[in-house]
N, C-alpha and C positions, 0 to 999 in steps of 0.2 A: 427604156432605160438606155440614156448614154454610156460605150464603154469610150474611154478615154485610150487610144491607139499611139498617138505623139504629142509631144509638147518643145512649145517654143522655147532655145536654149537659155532665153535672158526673159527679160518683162517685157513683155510685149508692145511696151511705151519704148522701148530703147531701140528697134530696130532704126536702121539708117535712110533708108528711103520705106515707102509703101510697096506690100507685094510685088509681085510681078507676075504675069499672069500668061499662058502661050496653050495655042492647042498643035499638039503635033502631030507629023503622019500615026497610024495605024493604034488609030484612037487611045491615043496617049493626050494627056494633057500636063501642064509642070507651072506648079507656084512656087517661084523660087522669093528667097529672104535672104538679109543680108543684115549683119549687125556688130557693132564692133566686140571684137575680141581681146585679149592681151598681147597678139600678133599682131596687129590689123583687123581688116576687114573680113567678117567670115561669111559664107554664102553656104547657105542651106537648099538642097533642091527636094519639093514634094513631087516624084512623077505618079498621077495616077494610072492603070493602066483597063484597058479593056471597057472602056467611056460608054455609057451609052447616052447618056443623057448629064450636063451641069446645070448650074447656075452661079448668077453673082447677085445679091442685095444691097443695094450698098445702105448707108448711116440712116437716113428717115424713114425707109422702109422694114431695117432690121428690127426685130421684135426683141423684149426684153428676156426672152427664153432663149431666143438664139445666142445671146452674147453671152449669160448664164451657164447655156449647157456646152458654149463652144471657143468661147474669147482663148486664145494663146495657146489652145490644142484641136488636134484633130480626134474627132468625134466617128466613133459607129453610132447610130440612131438606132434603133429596134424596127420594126416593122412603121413603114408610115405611109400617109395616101400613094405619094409620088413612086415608091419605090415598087408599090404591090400595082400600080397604074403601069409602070415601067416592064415588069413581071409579065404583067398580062397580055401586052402589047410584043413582048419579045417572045414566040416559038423557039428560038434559035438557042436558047441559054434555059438550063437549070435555075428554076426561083431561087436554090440556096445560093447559087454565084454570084448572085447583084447583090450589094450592101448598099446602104446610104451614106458618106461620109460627110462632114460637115467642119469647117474652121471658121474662126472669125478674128479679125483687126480693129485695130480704133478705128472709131469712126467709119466704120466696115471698111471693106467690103467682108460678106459674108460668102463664101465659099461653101457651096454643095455639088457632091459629084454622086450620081448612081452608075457603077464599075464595080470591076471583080476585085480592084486590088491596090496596093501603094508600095509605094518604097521609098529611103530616103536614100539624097544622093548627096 
């Protein structure tokens, strides 16, 4: 079962450009948005933190569960192959530390991160 952790401030059709996408030192990653506001232009940043493993999907390959369980919010996933794969391969980490998060966009891309953690900036 998906828990629903953040949601996009508008509709997810109204963003101003497409994601944007960066991986940073000390396995950080950040999908930042942008969309207008009553001021301007607003800029949202997702940094995930403690990375061990992403991904992107983008529109023909996204499934109809993915955009369901994740269109215009960031997702925890429950236990799933990649994350208990990821688990098992990591000594280094407690299994309860790694979560699976997941977001998705028109027309994707779909966004999945196994990491300890997020924040918004």
């Amino acid at each position: 079962m998906a828990i629903e952790l953040w949601k996009v401030p508008v509709a997810p059709t109204a963003l101003t450009r497409s994601p944007s996408f960066a991986v940073l030192p000390k396995r950080q990653c950040q999908l930042s948005i942008e969309f207008e506001g009553n001021s301007g232009v607003v800029s949202n940043a997702l940094l995930f933190e403690g990375v061990e493993s992403f991904k992107c999907t983008y529109m023909a390959s996204c499934s109809a569960e993915m955009f369901n369980t994740a269109y215009g919010k960031l997702v925890r996933l429950g236990s799933s192959q990649w994350l208990a794969e990821t688990q098992t391969a990591n000594s280094r980490r407690s299994p309860s530390e790694l979560q699976h998060l997941m977001i998705c966009f028109d027309d994707g891309p779909c966004y999945e991160f196994i990491c300890t953690g997020f924040r918004v900036s």
